[in-house]
C-alpha positions in Angstrom: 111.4 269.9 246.2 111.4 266.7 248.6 113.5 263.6 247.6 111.5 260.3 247.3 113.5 259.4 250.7 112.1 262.1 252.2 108.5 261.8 251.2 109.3 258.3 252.5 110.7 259.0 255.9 107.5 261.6 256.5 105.1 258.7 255.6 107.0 256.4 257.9 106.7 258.8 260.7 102.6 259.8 260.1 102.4 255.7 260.2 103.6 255.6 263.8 102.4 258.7 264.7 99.0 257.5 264.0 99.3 254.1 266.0 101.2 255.4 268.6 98.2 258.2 268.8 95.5 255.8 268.9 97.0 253.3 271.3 97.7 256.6 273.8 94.1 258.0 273.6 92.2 254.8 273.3 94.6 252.4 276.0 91.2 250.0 276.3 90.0 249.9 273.3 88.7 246.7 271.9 90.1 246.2 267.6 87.8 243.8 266.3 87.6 242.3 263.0 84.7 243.7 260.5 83.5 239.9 259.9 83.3 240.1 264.2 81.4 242.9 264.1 79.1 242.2 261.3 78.1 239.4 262.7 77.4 240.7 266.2 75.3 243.5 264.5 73.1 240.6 262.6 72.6 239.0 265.6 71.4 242.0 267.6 69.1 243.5 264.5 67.5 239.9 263.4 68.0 237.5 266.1 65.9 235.1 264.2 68.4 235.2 261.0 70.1 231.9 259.8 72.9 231.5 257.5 73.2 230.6 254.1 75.6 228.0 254.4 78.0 226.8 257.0 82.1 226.4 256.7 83.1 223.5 254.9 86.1 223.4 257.6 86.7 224.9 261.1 90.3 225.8 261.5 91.4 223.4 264.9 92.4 226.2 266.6 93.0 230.2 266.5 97.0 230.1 265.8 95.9 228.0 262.8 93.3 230.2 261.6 95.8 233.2 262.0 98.4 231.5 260.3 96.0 230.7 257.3 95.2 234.4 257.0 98.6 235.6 257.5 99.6 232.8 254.5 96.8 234.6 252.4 97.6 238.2 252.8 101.1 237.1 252.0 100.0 235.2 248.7 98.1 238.5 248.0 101.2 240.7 248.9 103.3 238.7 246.6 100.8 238.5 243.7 100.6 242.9 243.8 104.2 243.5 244.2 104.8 240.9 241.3 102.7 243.0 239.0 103.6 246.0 240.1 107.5 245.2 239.5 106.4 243.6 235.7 105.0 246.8 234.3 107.9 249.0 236.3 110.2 246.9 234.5 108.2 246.7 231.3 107.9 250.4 230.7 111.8 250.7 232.3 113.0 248.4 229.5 111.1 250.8 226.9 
């Protein structure tokens, strides 16, 4: 029977097996973004589409717009793990 450090460990190593995999067979590849790739399929299959709406604000720059994702997905991160912990706890404490 495997310990839970080494189920951990294996899952570890499959993570950078499969990145280190992918980056080796596909050196060129271009990783886009789904929203990128949405909307270059859009454009391509109804060039005469317009949107909905339009952004209430443009980011000034791409660093900012990275850092405001990067703050998000924390937020997120922090929210999961939070709740996660309270009912570990919570049924722990039972």
């Amino acid at each position: 029977m495997m310990t839970n450090k080494t189920s951990n460990l294996l899952l570890i190593g499959a993570m950078i097996l499969i990145v280190v995999l992918t980056l080796y067979f596909f050196p060129n590849a271009e990783f886009m973004g789904a929203d990128g790739l949405a909307e270059d399929y859009i454009t391509e299959s109804q060039p005469n589409y317009t949107p909905w709406f339009s952004n209430i604000w443009e980011p000034p720059s791409g660093e900012i717009e990275s850092l405001l994702f990067s703050l998000q997905a924390a937020i997120g991160t922090g929210i999961v793990a939070y709740v996660i912990g309270y009912y570990k706890g919570k049924k722990k404490a039972v």
